[in-house]
C-alpha beads as a LAMMPS data file, in Angstrom:
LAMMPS data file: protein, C-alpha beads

81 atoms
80 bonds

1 atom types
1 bond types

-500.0 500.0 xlo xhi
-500.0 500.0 ylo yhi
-500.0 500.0 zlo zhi

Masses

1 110.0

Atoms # bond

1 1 1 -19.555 63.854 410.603
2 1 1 -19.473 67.145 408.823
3 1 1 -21.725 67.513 405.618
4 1 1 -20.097 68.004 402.465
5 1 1 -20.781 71.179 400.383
6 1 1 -21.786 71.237 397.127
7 1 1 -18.468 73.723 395.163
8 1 1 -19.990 76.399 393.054
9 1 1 -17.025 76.598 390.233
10 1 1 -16.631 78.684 387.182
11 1 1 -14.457 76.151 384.400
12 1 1 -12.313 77.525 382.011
13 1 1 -13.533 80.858 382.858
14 1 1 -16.619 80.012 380.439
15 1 1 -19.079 77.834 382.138
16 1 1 -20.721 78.026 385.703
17 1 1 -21.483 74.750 387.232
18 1 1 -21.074 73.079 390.662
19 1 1 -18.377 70.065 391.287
20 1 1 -20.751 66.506 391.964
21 1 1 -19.476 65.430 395.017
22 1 1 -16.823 62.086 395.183
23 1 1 -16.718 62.627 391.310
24 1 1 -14.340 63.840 388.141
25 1 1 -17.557 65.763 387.209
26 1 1 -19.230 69.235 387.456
27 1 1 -22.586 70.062 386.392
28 1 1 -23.714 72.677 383.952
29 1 1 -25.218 75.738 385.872
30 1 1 -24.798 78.215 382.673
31 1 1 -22.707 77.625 379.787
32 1 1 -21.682 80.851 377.645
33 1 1 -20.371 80.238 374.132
34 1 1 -19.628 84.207 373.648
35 1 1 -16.558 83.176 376.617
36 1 1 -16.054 80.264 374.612
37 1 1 -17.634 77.240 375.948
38 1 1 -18.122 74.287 373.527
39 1 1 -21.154 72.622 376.376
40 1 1 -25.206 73.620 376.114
41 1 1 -26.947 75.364 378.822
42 1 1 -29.275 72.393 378.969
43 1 1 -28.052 70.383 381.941
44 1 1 -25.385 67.676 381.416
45 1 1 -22.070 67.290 383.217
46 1 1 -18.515 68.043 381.983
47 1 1 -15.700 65.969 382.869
48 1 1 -13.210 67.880 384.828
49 1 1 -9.930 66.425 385.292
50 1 1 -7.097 68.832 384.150
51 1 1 -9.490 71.731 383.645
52 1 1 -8.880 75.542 385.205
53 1 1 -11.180 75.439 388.124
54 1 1 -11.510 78.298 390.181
55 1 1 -14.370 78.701 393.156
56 1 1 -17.072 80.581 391.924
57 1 1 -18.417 83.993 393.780
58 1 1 -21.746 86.299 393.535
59 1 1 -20.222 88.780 390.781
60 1 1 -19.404 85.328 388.634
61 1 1 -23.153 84.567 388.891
62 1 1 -23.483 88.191 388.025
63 1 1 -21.216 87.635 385.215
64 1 1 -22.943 84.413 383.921
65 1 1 -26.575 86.136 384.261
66 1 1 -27.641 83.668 387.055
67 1 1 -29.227 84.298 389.848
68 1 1 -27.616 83.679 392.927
69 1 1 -30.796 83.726 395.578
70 1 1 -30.931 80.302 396.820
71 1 1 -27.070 79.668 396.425
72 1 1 -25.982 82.393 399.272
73 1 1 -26.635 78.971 401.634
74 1 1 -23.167 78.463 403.348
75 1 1 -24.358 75.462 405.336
76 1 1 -24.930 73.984 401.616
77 1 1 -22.796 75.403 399.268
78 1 1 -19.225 76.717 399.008
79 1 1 -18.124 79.722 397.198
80 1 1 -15.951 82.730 397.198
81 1 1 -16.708 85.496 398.635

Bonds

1 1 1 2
2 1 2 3
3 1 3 4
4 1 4 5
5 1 5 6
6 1 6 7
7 1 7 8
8 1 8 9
9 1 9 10
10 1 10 11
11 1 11 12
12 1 12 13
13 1 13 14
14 1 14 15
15 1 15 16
16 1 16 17
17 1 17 18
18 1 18 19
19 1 19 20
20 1 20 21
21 1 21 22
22 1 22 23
23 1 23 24
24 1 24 25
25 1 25 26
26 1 26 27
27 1 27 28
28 1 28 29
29 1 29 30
30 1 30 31
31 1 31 32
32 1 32 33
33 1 33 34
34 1 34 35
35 1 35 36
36 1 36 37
37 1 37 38
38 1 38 39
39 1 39 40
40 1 40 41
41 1 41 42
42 1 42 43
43 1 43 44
44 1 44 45
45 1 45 46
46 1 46 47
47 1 47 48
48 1 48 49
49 1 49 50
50 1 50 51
51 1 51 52
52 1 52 53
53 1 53 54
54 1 54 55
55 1 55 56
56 1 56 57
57 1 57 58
58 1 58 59
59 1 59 60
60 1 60 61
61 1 61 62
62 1 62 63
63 1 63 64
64 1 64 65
65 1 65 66
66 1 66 67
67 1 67 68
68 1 68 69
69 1 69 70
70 1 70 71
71 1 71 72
72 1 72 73
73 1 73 74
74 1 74 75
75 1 75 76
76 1 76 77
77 1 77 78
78 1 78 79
79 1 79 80
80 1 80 81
């Protein structure tokens, strides 16, 4: 059986976060209020459903001022390249 990924996701072009697997929920990575995000940068989840997802890449890491070292792990995480 082939191990599942964990999705690296920007939402609503304002908050980084990764998609919890089997669930309607992402958690917060970096939140940015100047792109308009209404969540805190202090951990949490967001639910999902019927948000604009889109997979996240290096330059959105870039973007969000997070660092990426330790994410560039293709056996455990899925992103855009």
């Amino acid at each position: 059986m082939e191990a599942v990924k964990i999705k690296l996701v920007v939402i609503e072009n304002h908050t980084l976060g990764y998609l919890i697997p089997n669930s309607d929920y992402a958690g917060i990575l970096h939140a940015s209020i100047l792109k308009g995000s209404p969540y805190s940068n202090f951990g949490g989840s967001i639910y999902i459903k019927h948000k604009n997802i889109k997979l996240a890449s290096k330059n959105d890491f870039d973007n969000f001022r997070v660092s990426f070292k330790g994410f560039d792990n293709e056996n455990e995480y899925e992103f855009s390249k």
